[in-house]
Each structure stands twice: as C-alpha cells, then as structure tokens.
N, C-alpha and C positions, 0 to 999 in steps of 0.2 A: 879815109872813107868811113863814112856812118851808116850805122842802120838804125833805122827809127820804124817802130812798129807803133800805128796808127788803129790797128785793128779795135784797140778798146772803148773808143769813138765811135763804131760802126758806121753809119752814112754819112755822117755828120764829119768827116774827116779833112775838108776841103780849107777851111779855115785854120787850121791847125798844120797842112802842110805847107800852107804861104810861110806861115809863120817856120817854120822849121828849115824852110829853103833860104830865106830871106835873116833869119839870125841863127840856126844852130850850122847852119854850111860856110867853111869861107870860101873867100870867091876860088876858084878851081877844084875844091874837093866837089869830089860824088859821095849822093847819099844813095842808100839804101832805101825804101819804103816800102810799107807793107800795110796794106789797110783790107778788110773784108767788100767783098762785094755781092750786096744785096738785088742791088739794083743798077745793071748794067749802064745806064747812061753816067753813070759817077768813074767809070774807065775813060769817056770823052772830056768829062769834067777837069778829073786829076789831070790831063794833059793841058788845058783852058788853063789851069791854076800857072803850072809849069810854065808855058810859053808867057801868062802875064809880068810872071816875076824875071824875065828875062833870060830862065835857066835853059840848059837844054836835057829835052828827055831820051835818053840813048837807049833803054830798054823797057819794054810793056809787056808782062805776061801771069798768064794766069800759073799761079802757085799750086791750089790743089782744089779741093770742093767750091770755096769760097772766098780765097785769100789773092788777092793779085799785088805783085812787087809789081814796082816801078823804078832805073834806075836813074838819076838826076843829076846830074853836075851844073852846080853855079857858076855862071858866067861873069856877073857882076854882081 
C-alpha cells in the first residue's frame, strides 16, 4: 500500500494521478490518494481518471476542509 499526496498540485492533479496509478502502483496494490478540492467536479473527475486506467476505486471521501482521499487499487 501507498500513499501519495497530490494536494501540492491543487486542481491540476488529474494527470499526475494516471500517472501514479499506472507506474508508481503494481498491478494488486492499493494506493492512497490525497489531493485538495477546490472545486467539486474534480471528485467526479478523479473517478473518470480511475475507472480509465482500468483500476478500481474502493473508497471516496472527504478528509477535512479541503482535502479528499481516494482509495485505488490496480487491477492491471
């Protein structure tokens, strides 16, 4: 398991988690993820990303003021 914190990216975080699902996960680990949310439609996003890369998203929720994990496991 990883935890990657995304939040220093702020909205901009969607390309950086392909990328992190797709080379820093092997295929059956779960990552962690943590990005800041600005703007709510980047919660439907981060899922868009998820389901493209094939992974599955097992948890979505909000952290605290601004911060939402998501958890991911690679599938392939």
């Amino acid at each position: 398991m990883k935890r990657i914190d995304l939040r220093h990216v702020k909205n901009d975080f969607e390309g950086r988690l392909k990328d992190a699902i797709n080379n820093d996960l092997d295929i059956g680990e779960v990552g962690i993820f943590l990005f800041e949310v600005i703007d709510f439609s980047k919660v439907q996003s981060s899922a868009d990303v998820v389901e493209s890369c094939g992974a599955m998203l097992m948890n979505s929720l909000r952290f605290n003021e601004v911060d939402w994990t998501i958890v991911v496991k690679r599938l392939k």
